[in-house]
Backbone as ProteinMPNN parsed JSONL, in Angstrom:
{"seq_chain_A": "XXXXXXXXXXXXXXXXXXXXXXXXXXXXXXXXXXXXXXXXXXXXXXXXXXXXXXXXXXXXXXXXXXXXXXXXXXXXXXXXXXXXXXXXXXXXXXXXXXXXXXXXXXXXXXXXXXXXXXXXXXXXXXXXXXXXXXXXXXXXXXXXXXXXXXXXXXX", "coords_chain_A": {"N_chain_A": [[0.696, 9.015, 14.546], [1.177, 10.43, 11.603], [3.125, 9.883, 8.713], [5.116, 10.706, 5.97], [4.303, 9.367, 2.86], [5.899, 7.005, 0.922], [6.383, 7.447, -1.678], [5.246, 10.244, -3.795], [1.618, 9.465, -4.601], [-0.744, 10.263, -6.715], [-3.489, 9.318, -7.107], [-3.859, 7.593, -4.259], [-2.923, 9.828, -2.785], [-5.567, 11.039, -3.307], [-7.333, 9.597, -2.126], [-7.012, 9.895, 0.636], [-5.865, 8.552, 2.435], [-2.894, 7.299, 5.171], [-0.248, 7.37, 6.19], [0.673, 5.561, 8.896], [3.142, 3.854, 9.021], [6.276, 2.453, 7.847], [8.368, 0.203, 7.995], [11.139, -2.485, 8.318], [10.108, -4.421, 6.903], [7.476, -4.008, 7.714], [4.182, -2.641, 7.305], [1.726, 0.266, 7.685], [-1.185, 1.807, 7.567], [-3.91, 3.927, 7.321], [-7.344, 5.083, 7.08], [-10.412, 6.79, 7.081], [-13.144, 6.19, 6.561], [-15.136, 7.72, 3.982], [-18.425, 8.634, 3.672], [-19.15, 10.149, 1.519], [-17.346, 9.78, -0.135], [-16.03, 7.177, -0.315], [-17.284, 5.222, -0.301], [-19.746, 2.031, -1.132], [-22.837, 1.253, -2.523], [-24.518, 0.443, -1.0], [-22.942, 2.058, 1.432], [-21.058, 1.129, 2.173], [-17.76, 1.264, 2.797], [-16.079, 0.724, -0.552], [-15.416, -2.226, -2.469], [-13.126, -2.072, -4.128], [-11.745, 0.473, -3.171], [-10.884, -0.597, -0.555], [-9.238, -2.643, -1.881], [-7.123, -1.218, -3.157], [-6.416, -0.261, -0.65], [-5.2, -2.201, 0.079], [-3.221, -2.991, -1.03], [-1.504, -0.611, -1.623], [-0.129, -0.884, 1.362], [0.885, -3.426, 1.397], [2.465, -3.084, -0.576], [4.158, -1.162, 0.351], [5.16, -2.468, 2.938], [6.828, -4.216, 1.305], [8.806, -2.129, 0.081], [9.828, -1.188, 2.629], [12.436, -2.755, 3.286], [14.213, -2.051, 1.496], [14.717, 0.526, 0.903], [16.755, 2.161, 2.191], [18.588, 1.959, -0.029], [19.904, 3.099, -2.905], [18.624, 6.138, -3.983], [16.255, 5.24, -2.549], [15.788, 2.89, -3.078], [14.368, 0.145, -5.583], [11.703, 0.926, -7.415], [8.186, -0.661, -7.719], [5.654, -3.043, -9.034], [2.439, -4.297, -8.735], [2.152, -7.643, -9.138], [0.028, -9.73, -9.355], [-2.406, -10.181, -7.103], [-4.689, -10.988, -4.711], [-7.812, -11.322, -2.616], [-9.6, -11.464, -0.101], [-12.557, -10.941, 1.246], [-14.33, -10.58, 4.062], [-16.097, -8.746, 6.077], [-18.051, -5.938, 6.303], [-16.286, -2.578, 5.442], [-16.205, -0.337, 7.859], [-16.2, 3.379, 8.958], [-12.766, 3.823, 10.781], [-10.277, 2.341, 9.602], [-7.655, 0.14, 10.093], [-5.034, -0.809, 8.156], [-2.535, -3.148, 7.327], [0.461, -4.42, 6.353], [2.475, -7.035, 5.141], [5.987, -7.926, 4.704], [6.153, -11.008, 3.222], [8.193, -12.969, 1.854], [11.456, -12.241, 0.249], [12.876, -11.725, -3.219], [15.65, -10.876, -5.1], [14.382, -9.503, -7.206], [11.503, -9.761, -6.5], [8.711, -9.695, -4.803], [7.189, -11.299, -2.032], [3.866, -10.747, -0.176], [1.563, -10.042, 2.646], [-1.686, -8.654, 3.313], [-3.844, -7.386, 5.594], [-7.172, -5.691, 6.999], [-8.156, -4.086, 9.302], [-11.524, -2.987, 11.372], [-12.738, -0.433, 13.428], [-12.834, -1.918, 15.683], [-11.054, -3.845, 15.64], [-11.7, -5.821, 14.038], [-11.226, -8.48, 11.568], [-11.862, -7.667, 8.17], [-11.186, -7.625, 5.721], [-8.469, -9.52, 3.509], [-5.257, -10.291, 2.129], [-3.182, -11.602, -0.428], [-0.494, -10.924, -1.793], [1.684, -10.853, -4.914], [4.356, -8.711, -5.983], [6.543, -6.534, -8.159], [9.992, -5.709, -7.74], [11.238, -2.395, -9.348], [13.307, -0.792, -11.384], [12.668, 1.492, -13.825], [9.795, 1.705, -15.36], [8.044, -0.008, -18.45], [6.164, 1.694, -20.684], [4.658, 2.714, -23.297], [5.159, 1.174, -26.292], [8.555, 1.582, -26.713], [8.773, 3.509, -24.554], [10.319, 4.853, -21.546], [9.728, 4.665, -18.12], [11.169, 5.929, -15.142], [11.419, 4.921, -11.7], [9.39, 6.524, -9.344], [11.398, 9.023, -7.618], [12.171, 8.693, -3.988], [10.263, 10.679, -1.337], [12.182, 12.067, 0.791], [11.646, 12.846, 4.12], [10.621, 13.69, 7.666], [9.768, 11.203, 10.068], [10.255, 8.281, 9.812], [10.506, 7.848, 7.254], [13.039, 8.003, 5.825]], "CA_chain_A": [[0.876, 10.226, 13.765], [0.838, 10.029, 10.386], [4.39, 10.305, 8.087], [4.63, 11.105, 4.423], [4.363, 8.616, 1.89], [7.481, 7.259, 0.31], [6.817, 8.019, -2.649], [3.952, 10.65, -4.038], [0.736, 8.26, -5.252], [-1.563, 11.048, -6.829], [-4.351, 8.003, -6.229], [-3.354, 7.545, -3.102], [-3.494, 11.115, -2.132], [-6.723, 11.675, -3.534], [-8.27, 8.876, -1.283], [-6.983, 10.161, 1.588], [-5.445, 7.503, 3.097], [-2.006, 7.787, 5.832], [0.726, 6.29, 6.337], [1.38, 5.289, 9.962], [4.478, 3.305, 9.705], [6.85, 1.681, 7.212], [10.099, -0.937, 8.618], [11.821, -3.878, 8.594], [8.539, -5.435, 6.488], [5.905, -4.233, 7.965], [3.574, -1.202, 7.062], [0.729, 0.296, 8.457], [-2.36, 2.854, 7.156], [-5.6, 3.992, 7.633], [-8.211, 5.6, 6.28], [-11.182, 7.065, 7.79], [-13.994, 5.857, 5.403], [-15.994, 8.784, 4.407], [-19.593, 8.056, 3.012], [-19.424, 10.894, 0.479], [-16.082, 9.314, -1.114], [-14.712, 5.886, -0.388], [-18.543, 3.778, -0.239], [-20.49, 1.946, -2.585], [-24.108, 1.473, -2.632], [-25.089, 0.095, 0.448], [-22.866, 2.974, 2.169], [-19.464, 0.936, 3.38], [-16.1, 1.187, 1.849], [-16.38, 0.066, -1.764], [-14.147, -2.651, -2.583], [-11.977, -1.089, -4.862], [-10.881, 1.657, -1.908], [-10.056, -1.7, 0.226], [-8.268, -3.747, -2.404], [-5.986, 0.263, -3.338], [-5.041, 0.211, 0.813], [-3.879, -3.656, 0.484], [-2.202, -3.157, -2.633], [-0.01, 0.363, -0.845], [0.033, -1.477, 2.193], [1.721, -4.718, 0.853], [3.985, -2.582, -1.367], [5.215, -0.339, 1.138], [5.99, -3.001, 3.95], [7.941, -4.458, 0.327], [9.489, -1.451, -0.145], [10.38, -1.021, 3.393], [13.376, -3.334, 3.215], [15.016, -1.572, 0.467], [14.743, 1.935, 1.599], [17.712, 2.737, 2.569], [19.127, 2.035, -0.882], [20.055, 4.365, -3.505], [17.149, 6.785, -4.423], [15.169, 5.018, -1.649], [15.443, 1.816, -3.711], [13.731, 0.406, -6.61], [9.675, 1.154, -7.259], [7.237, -2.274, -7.566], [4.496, -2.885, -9.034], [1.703, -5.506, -8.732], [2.029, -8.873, -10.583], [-1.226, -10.408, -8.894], [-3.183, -10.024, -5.602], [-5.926, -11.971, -4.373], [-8.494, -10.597, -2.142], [-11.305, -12.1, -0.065], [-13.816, -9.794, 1.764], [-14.981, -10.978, 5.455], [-16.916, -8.093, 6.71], [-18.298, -4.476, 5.356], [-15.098, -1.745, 6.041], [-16.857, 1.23, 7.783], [-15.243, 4.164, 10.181], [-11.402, 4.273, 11.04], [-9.616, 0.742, 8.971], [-6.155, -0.141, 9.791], [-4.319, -1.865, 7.296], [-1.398, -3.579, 7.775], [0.998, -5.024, 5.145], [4.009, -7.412, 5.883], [6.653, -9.068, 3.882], [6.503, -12.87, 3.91], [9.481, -13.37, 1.151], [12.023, -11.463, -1.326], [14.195, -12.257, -3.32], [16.523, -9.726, -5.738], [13.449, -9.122, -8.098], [10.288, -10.12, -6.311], [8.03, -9.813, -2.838], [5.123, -11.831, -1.562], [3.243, -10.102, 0.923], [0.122, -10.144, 2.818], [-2.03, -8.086, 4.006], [-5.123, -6.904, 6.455], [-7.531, -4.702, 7.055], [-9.192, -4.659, 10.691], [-11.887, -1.991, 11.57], [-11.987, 0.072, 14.662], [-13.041, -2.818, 16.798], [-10.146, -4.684, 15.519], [-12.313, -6.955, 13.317], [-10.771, -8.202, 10.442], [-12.888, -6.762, 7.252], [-10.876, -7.914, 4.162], [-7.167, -10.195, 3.588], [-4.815, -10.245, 0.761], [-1.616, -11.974, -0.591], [0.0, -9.988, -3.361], [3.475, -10.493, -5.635], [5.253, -7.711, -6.742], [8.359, -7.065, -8.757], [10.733, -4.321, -8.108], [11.445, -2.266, -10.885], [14.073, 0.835, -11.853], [12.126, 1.929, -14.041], [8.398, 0.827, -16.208], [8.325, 0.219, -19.842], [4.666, 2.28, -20.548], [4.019, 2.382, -24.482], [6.385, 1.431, -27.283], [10.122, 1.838, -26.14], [9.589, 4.736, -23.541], [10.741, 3.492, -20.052], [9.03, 5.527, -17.021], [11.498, 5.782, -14.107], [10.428, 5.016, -10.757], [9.292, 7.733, -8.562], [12.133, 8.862, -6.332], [11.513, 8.887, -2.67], [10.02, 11.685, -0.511], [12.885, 11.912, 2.368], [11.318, 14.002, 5.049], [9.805, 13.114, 8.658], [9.833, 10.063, 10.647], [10.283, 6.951, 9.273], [10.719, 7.887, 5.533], [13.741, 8.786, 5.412]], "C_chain_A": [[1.346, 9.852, 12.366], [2.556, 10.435, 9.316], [3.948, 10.128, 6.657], [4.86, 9.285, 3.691], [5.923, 8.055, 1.174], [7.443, 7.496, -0.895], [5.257, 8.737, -2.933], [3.127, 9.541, -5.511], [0.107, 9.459, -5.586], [-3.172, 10.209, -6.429], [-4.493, 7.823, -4.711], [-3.731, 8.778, -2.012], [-4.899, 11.7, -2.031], [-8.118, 10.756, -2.178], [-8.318, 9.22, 0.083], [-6.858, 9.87, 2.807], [-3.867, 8.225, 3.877], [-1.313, 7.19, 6.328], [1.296, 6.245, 7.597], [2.913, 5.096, 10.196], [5.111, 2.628, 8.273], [8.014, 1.362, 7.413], [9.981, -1.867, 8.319], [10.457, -4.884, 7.779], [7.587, -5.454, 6.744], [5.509, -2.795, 7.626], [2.32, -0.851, 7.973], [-0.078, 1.927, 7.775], [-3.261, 2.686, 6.72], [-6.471, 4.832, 6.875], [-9.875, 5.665, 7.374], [-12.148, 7.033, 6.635], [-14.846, 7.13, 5.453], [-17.774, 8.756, 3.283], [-20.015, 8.965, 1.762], [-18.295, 10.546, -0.993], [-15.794, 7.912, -1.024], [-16.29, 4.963, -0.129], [-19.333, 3.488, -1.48], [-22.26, 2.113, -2.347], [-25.151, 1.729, -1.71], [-24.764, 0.842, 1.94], [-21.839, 2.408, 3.062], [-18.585, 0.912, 2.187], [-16.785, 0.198, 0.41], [-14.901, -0.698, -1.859], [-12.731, -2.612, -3.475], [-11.399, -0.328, -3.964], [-9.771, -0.056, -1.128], [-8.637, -2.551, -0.46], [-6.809, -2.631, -2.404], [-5.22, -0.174, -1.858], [-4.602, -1.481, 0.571], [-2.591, -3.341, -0.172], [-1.076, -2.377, -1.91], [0.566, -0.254, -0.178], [1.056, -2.861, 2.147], [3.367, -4.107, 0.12], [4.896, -2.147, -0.709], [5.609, -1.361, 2.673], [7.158, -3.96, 2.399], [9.198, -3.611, 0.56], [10.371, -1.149, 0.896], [11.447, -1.39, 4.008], [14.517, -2.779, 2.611], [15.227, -0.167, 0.665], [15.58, 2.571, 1.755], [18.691, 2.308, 1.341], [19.089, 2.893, -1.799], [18.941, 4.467, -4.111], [16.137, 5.978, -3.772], [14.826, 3.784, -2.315], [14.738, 1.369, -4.798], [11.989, 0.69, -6.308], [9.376, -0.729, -6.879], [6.015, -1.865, -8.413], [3.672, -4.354, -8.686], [1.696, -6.405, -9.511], [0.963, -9.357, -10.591], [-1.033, -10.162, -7.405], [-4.463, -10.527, -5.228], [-6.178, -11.507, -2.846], [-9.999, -11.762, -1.249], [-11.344, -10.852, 1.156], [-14.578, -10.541, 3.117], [-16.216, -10.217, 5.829], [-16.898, -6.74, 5.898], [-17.126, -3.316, 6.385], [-16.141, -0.817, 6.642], [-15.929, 1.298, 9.297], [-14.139, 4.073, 9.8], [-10.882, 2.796, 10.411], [-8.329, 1.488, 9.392], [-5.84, -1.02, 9.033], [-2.995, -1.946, 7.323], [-0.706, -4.639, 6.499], [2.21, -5.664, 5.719], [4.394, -8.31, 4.737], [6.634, -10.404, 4.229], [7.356, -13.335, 3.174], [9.755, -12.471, 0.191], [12.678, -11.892, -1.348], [14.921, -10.617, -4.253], [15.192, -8.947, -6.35], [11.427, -9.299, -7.483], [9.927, -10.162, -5.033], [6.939, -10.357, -2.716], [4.894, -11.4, -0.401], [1.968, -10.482, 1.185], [-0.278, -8.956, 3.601], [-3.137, -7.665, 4.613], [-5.933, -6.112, 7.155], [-8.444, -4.895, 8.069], [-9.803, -2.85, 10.676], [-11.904, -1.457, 12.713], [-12.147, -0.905, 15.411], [-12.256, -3.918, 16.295], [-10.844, -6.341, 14.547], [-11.484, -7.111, 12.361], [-12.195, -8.236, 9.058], [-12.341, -7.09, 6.157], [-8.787, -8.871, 4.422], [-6.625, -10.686, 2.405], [-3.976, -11.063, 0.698], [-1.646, -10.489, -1.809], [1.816, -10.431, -3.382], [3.126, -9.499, -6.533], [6.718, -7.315, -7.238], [8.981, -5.501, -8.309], [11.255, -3.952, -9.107], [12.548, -0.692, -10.812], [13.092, 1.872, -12.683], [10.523, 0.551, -14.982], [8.214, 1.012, -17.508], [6.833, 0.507, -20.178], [3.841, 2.167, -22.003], [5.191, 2.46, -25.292], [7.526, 1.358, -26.172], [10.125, 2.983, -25.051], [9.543, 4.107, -22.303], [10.546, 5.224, -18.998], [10.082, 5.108, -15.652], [11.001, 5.917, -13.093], [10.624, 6.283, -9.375], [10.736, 7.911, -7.417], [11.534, 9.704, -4.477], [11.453, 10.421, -1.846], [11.149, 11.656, 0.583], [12.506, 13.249, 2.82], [10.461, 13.178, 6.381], [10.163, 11.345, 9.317], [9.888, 8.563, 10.171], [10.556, 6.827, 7.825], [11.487, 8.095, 5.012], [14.965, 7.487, 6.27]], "O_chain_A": [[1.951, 8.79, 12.225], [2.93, 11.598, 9.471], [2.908, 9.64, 6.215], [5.505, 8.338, 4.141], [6.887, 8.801, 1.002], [8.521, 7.81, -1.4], [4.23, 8.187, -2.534], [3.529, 9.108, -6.59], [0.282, 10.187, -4.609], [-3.855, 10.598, -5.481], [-5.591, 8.035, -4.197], [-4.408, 8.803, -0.984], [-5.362, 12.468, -1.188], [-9.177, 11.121, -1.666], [-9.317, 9.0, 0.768], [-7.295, 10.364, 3.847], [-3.498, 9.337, 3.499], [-1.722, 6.289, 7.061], [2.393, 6.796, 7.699], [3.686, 5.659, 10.971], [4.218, 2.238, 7.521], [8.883, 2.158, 7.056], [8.898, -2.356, 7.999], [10.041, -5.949, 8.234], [6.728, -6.285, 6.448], [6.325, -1.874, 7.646], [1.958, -1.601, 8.88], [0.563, 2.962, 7.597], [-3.664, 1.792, 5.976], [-5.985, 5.263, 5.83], [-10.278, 4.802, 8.154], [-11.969, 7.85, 5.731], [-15.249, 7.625, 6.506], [-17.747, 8.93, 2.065], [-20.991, 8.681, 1.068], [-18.343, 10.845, -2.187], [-15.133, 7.519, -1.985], [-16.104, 3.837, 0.332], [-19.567, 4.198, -2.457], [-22.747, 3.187, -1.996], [-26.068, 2.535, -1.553], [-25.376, 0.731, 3.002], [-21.597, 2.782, 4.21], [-18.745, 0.613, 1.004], [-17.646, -0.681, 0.4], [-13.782, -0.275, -1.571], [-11.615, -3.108, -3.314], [-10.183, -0.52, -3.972], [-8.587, -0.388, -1.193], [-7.575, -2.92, 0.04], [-5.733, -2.935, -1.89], [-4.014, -0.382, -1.723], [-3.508, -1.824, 1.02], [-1.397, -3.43, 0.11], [-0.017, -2.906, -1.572], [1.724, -0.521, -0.497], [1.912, -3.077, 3.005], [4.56, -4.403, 0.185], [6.094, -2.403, -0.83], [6.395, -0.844, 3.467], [8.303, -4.262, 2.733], [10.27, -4.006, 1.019], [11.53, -0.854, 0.607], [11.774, -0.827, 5.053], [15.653, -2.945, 3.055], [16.403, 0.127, 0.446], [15.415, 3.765, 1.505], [19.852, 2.289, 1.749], [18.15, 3.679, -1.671], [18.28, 3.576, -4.645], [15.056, 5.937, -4.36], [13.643, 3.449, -2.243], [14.227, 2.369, -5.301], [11.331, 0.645, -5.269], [9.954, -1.589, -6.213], [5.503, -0.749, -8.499], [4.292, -5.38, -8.408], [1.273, -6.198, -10.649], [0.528, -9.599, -11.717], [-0.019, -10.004, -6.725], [-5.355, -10.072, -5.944], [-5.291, -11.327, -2.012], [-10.908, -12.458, -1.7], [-10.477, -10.167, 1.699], [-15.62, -11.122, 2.812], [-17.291, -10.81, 5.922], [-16.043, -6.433, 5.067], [-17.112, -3.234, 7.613], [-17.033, -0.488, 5.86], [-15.409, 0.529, 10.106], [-13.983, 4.17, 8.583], [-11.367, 1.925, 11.133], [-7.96, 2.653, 9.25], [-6.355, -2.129, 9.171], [-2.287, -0.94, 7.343], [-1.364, -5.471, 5.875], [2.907, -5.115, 6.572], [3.714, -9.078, 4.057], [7.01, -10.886, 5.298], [7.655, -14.448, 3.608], [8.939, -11.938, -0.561], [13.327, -12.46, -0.469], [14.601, -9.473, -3.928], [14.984, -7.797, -5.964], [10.423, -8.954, -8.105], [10.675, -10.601, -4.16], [5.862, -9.999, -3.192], [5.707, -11.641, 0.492], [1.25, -11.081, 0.384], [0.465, -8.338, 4.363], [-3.829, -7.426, 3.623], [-5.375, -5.693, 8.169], [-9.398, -5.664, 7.952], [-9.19, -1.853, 10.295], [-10.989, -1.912, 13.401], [-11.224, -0.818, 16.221], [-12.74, -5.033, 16.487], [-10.446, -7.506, 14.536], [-10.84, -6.112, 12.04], [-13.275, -8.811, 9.19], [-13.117, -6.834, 5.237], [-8.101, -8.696, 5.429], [-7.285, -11.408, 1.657], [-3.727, -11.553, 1.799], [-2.382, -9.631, -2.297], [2.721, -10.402, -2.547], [2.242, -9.332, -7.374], [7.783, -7.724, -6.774], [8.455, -4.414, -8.549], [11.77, -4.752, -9.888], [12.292, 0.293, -10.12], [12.797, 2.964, -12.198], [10.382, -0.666, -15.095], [8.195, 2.182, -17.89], [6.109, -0.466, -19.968], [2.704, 1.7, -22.061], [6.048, 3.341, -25.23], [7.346, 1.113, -24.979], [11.194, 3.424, -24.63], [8.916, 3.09, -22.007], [11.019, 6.352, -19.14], [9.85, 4.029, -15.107], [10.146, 6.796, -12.991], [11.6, 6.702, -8.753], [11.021, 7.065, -6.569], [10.894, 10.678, -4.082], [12.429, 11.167, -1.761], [10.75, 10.946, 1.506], [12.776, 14.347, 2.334], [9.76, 12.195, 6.145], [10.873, 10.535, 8.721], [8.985, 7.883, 10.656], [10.808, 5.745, 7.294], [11.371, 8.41, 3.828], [16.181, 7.676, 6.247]]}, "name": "protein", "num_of_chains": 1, "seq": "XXXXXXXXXXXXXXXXXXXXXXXXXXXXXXXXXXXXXXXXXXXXXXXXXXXXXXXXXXXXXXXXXXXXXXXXXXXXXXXXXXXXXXXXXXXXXXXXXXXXXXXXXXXXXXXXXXXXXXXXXXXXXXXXXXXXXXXXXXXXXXXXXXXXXXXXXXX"}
């Protein structure tokens, strides 16, 4: 069953992706590929949709450590992520994100995307930095989203 997001992605939302699970470093959400939105040419997941669920997926088993710190902890963003592509995504993908190290400022994660028959279909690393807030153009500094608390696990 599906719990809210920890923090609202307007991206995120629009794809229509769901957030199973986020603890102790690990995450988990899916996406039900839909051939009118999330494929490319040939009619499977385009890899842009795939690389978006590593990227959440990685962040939010990041984030899932910190959570329980004030305002749900700091944001993240991506420093680099590296991507290879096994098999074409189509139907129901789980993706799964897990911490493999943090330190005060930084997370390396990995993460994987199996389709319904448990194949795996795509596999990431990614570092990301946690951040208070994001410095966007010139001197203005973008604080980071504070967390949704509501429902099972997000809170």
């Amino acid at each position: 069953m599906a719990i809210p997001f920890a923090v609202h992605i307007p991206f995120v939302a629009l794809l229509g992706c769901e957030l199973q699970f986020y603890d102790d470093g690990q995450a988990e959400i899916t996406l039900d590929v839909r051939e009118d939105a999330h494929t490319n040419s040939f009619g499977v997941a385009h890899g842009g949709v795939l690389m978006t669920l590593l990227d959440v997926a990685m962040a939010h088993a990041a984030r899932s450590t910190r959570k329980h710190e004030v305002d749900g902890g700091p944001g993240l963003v991506t420093i680099e992520m590296k991507t290879s592509f096994m098999r074409p995504g189509v139907g129901l993908l789980q993706v799964q994100g897990s911490l493999l190290q943090a330190t005060a400022k930084m997370a390396f994660c990995e993460g994987r995307i199996l389709d319904a028959e448990g194949k795996l279909c795509a596999h990431a690393t990614g570092t990301f930095k946690f951040l208070r807030a994001l410095p966007v153009s010139g001197r203005e500094l973008r604080p980071a989203a504070k967390p949704v608390l509501q429902g099972g696990g997000s809170d």
